[in-house]
BALOKOL-52212 format. One record per residue (C-alpha): residue number from 1; residue in three letters; chain; x, y, z. Coordinates in Angstrom, 2 decimals. Layout:
BALOKOL-52212
+-----+---------+--------+---------+---------+---------+
| num | residuo | cadena |    east |   north |      up |
+-----+---------+--------+---------+---------+---------+
| NUM |     ALA |      A |       X |       Y |       Z |
...
+-----+---------+--------+---------+---------+---------+
This chain:
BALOKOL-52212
+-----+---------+--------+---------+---------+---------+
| num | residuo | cadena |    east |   north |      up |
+-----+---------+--------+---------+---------+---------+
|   1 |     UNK |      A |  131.95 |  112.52 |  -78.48 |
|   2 |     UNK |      A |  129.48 |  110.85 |  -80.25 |
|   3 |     UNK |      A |  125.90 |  112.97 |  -80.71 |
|   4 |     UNK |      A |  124.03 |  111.95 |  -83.27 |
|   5 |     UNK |      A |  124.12 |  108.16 |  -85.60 |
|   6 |     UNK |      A |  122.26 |  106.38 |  -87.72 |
|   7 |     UNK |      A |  121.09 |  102.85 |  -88.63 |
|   8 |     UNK |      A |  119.34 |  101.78 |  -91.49 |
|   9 |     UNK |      A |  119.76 |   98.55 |  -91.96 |
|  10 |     UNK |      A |  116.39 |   96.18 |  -92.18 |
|  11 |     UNK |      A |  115.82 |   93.60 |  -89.11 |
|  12 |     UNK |      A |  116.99 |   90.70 |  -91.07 |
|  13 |     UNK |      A |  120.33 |   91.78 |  -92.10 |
|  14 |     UNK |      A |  120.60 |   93.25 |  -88.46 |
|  15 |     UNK |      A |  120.07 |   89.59 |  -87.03 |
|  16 |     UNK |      A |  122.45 |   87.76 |  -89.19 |
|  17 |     UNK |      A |  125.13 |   90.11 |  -88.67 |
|  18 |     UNK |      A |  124.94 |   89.83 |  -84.49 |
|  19 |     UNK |      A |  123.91 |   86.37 |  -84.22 |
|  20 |     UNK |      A |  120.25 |   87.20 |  -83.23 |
|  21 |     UNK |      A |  117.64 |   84.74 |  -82.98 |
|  22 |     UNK |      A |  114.51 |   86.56 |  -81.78 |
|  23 |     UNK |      A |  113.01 |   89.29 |  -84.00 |
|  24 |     UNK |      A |  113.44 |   92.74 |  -82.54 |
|  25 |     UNK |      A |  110.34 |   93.73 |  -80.93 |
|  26 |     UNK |      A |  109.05 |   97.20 |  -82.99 |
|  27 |     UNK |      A |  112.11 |   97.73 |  -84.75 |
|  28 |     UNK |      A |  112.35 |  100.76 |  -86.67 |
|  29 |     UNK |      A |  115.09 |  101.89 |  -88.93 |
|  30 |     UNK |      A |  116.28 |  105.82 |  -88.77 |
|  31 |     UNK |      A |  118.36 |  108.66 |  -90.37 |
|  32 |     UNK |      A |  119.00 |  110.38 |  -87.40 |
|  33 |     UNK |      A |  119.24 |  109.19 |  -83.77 |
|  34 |     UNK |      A |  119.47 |  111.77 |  -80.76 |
|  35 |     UNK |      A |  119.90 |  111.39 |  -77.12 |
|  36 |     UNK |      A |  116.73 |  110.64 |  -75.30 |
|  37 |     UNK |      A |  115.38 |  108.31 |  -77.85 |
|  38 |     UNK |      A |  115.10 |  104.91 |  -77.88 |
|  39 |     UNK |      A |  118.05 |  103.33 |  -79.44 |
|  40 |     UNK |      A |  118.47 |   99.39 |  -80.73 |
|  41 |     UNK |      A |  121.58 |   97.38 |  -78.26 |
|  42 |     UNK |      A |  122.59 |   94.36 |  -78.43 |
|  43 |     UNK |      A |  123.25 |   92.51 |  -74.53 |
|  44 |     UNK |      A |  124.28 |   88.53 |  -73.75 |
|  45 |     UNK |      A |  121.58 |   87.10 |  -71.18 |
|  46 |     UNK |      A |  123.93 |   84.83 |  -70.18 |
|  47 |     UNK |      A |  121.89 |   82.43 |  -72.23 |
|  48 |     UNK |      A |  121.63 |   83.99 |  -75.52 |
|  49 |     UNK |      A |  122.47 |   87.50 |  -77.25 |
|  50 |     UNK |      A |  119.05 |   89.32 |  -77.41 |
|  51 |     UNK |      A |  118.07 |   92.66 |  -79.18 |
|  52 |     UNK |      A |  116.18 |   95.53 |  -77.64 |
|  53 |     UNK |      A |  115.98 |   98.99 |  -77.35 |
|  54 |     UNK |      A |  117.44 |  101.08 |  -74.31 |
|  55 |     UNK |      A |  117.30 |  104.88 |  -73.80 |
|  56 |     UNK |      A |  119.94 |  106.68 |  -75.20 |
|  57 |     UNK |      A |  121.27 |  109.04 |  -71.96 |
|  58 |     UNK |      A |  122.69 |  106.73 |  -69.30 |
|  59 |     UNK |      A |  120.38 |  106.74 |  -65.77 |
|  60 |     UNK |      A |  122.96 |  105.31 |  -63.17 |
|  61 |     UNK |      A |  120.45 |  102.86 |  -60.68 |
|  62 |     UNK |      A |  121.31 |  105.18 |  -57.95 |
|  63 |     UNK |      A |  120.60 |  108.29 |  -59.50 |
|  64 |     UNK |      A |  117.68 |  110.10 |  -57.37 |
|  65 |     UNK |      A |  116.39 |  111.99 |  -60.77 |
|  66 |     UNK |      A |  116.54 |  110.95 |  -64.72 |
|  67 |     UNK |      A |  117.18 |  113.75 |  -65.86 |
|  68 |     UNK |      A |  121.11 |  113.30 |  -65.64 |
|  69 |     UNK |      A |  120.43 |  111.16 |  -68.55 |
|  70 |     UNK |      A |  121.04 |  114.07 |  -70.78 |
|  71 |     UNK |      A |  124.44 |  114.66 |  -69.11 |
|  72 |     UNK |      A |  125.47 |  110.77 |  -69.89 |
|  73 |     UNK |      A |  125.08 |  110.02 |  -73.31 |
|  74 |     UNK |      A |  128.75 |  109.66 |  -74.01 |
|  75 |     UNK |      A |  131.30 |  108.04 |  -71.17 |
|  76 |     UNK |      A |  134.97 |  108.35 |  -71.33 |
|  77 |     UNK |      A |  136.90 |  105.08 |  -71.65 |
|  78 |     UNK |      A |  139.74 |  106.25 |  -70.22 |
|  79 |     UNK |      A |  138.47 |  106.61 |  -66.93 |
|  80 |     UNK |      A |  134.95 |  104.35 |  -66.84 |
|  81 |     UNK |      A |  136.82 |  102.28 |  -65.01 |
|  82 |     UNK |      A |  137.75 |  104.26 |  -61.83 |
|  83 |     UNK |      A |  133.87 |  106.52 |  -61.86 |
|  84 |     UNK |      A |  131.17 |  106.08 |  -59.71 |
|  85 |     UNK |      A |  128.81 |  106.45 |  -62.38 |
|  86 |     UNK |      A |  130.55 |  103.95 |  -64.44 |
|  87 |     UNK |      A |  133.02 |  101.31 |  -62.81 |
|  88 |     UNK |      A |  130.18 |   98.28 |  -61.62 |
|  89 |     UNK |      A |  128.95 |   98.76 |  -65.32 |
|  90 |     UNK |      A |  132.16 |   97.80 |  -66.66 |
|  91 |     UNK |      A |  131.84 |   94.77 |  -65.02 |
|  92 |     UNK |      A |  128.95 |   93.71 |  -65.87 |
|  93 |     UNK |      A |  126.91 |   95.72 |  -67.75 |
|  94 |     UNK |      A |  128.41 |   96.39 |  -70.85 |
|  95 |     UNK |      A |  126.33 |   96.06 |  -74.45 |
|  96 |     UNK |      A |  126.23 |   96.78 |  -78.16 |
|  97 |     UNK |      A |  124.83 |   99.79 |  -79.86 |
|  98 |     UNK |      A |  123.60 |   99.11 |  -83.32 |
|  99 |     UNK |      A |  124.92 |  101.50 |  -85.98 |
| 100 |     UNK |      A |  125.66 |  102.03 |  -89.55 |
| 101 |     UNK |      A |  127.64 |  105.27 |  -89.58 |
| 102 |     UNK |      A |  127.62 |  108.30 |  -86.92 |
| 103 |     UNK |      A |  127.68 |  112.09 |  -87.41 |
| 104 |     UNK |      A |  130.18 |  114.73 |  -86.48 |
| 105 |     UNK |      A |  130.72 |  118.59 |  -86.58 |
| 106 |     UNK |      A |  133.27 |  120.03 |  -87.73 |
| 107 |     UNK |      A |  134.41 |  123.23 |  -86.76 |
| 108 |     UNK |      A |  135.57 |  125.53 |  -89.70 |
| 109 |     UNK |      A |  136.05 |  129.61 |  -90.48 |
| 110 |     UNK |      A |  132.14 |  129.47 |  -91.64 |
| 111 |     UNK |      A |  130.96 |  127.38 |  -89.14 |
| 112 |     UNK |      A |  130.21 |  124.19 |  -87.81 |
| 113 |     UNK |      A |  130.15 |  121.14 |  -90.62 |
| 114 |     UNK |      A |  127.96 |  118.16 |  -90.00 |
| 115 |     UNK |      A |  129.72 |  114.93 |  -91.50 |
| 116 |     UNK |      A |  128.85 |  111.75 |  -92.04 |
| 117 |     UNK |      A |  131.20 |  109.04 |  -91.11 |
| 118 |     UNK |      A |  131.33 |  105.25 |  -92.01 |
| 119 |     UNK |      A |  133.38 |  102.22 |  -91.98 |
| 120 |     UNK |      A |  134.75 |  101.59 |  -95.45 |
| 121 |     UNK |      A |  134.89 |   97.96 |  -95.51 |
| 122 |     UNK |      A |  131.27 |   97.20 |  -93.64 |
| 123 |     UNK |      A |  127.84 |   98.76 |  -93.13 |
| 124 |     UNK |      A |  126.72 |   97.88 |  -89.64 |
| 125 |     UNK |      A |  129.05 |   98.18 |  -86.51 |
| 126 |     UNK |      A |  128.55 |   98.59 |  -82.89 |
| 127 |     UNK |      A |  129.43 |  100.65 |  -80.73 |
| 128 |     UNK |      A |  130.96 |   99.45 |  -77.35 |
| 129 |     UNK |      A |  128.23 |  100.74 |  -74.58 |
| 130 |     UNK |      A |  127.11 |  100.46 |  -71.11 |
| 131 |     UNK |      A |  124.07 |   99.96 |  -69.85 |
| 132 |     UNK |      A |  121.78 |  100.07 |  -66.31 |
| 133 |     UNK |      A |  118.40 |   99.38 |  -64.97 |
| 134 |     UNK |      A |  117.06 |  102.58 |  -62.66 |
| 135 |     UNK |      A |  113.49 |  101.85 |  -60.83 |
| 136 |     UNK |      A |  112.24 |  105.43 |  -58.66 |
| 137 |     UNK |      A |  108.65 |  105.90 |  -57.31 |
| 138 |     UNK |      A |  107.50 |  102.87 |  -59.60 |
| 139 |     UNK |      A |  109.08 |  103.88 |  -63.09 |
| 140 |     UNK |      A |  111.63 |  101.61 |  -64.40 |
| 141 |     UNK |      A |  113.82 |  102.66 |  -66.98 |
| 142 |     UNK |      A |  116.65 |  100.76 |  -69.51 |
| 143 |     UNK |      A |  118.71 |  103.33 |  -70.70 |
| 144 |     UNK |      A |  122.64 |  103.32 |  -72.04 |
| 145 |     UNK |      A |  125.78 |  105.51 |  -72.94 |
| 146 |     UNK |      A |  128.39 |  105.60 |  -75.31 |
| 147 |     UNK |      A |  131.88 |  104.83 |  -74.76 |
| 148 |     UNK |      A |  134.49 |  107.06 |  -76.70 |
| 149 |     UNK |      A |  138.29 |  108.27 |  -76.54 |
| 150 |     UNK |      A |  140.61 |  110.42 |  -78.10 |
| 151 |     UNK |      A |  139.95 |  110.76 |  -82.25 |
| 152 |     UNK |      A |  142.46 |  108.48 |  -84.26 |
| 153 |     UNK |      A |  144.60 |  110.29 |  -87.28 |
| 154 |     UNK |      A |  141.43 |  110.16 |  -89.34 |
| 155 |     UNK |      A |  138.93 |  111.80 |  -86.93 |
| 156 |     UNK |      A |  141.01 |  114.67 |  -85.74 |
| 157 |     UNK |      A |  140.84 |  117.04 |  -88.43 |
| 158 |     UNK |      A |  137.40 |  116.62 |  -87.83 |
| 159 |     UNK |      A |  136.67 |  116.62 |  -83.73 |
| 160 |     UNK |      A |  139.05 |  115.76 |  -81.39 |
| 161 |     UNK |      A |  136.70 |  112.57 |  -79.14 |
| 162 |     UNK |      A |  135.22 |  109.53 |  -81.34 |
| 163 |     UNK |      A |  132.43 |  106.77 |  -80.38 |
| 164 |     UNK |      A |  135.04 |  103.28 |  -79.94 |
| 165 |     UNK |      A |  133.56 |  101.23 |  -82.98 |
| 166 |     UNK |      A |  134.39 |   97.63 |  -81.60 |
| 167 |     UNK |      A |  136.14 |   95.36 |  -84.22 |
| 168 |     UNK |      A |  133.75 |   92.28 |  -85.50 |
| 169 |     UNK |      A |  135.74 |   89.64 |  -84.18 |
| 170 |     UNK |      A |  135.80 |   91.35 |  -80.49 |
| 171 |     UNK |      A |  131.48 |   92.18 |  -80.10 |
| 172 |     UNK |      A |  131.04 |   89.09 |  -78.58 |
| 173 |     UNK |      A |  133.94 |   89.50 |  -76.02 |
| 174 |     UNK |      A |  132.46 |   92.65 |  -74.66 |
| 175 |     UNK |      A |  129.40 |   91.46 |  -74.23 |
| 176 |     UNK |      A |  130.16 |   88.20 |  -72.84 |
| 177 |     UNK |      A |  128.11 |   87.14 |  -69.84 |
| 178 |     UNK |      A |  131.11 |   86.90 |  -67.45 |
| 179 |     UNK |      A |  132.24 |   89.30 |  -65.17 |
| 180 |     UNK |      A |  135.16 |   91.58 |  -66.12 |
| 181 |     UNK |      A |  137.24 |   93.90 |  -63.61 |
| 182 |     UNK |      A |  136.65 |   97.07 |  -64.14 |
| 183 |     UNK |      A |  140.83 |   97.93 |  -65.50 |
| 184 |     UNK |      A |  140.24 |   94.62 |  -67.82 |
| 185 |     UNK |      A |  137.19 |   96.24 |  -69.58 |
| 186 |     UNK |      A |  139.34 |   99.18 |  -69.39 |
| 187 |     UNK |      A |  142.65 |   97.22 |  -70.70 |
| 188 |     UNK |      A |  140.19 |   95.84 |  -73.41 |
| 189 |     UNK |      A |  138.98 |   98.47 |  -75.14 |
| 190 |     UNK |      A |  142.53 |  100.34 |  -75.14 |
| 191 |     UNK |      A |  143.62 |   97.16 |  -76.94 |
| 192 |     UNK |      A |  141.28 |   97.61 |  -79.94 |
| 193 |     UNK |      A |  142.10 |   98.62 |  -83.60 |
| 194 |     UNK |      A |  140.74 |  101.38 |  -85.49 |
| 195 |     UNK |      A |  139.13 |  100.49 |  -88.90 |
| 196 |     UNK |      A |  139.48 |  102.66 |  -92.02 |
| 197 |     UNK |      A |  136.92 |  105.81 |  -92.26 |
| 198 |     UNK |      A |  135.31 |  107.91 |  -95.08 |
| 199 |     UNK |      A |  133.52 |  110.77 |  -94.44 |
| 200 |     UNK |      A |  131.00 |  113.30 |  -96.29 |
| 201 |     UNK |      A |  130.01 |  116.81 |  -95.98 |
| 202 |     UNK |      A |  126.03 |  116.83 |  -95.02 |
| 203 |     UNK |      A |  123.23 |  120.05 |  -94.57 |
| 204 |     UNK |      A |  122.49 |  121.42 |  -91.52 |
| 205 |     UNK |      A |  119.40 |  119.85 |  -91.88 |
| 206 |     UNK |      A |  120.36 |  116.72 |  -89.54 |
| 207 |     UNK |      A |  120.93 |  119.30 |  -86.98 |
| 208 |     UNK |      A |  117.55 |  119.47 |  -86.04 |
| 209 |     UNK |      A |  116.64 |  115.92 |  -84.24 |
| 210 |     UNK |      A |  112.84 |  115.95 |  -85.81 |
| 211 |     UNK |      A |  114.25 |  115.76 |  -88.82 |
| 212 |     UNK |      A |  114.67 |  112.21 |  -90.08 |
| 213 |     UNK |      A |  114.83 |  111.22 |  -93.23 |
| 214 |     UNK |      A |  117.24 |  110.44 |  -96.54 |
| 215 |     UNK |      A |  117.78 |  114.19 |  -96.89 |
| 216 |     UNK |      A |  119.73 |  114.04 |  -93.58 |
| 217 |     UNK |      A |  121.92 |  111.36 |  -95.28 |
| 218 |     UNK |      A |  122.36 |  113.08 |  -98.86 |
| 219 |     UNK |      A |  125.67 |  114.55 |  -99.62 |
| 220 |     UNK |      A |  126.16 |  118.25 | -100.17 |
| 221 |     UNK |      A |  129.29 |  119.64 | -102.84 |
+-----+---------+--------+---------+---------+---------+
């Protein structure tokens, strides 16, 4: 699954690396991004890529309460395709979630260990994500999940779901204004190659979700 990321990249470098030519509208960087927050994605208009922030927690349009948002924050690829919840989004709804590495606990004889995990050979990534408009008794909301799958060789030892981290050259496929069946966006991200992984031991301190700062980033021995 995917939990907890961060991104703190400045708006510029954010931009140029996804094409962007508006600014991001209140754009604020941080060390620790939870579910239920307001997190920066990246959709195609069908004009132009624009930047903007959705909830994190996925609020299907026909969903009678938001709440189930909390239940959504992650969405299995392996099946998006075939649920309710998920299949018209593959079609048509899919996005970018704005990154720079994720966390991850790993289970061990003293406990759970929070790790930090990035790319080796780039700062910011996306994750591939899905996203949905949901209007009830006059409130509208924009709000997104994660797609993950099974861990790769690398993540296992450490948890056995990951977040799919789409490869550069394939962002703008996902997002591409077309629509895709439903087993193609499925077929597409099965198709997609894992890049190489480091990983650090963190404190307990990013467990907390108020927390957010560069001490949930430092390394511990």
């Amino acid at each position: 699954m995917c939990g907890r990321y961060t991104l703190l990249a400045d708006e510029l470098e954010i931009l140029q690396e996804f094409g962007i030519d508006q600014p991001v509208e209140n754009y604020h960087p941080s060390y620790n991004i939870a579910p239920g927050q307001d997190v920066l994605a990246v959709i195609h208009d069908g004009n132009e890529k624009r930047a903007g922030y959705l909830r994190w927690g996925l609020v299907p349009s026909w969903a009678e309460d938001e709440r189930i948002g909390y239940k959504m924050i992650n969405a299995r690829s392996e099946t998006a395709h075939k649920k309710p919840s998920f299949k018209q989004l593959m079609s048509r709804k899919r996005c970018l979630i704005v990154a720079d590495s994720f966390y991850e606990w790993m289970k061990t004889e003293e406990g759970k260990q929070p790790k930090r995990i990035q790319l080796k050979d780039r700062g910011l990534f996306a994750f591939a994500g899905l996203w949905d408009k949901w209007n009830h008794d006059g409130k509208t909301l924009f709000t997104c999940t994660i797609l993950t799958k099974e861990a790769n060789p690398f993540m296992q030892e450490i948890h056995h779901r990951m977040p799919i981290i789409l490869p550069k050259e394939k962002e703008d496929d996902w997002i591409k204004p077309e629509k895709m069946p439903p087993n193609e966006a499925g077929e597409f991200l099965e198709s997609l190659h894992d890049e190489d992984f480091t990983a650090y031991d963190v404190a307990n301190y990013v467990n907390t979700a108020k927390n957010n700062d560069e001490q949930c980033i430092k390394p511990i021995a």
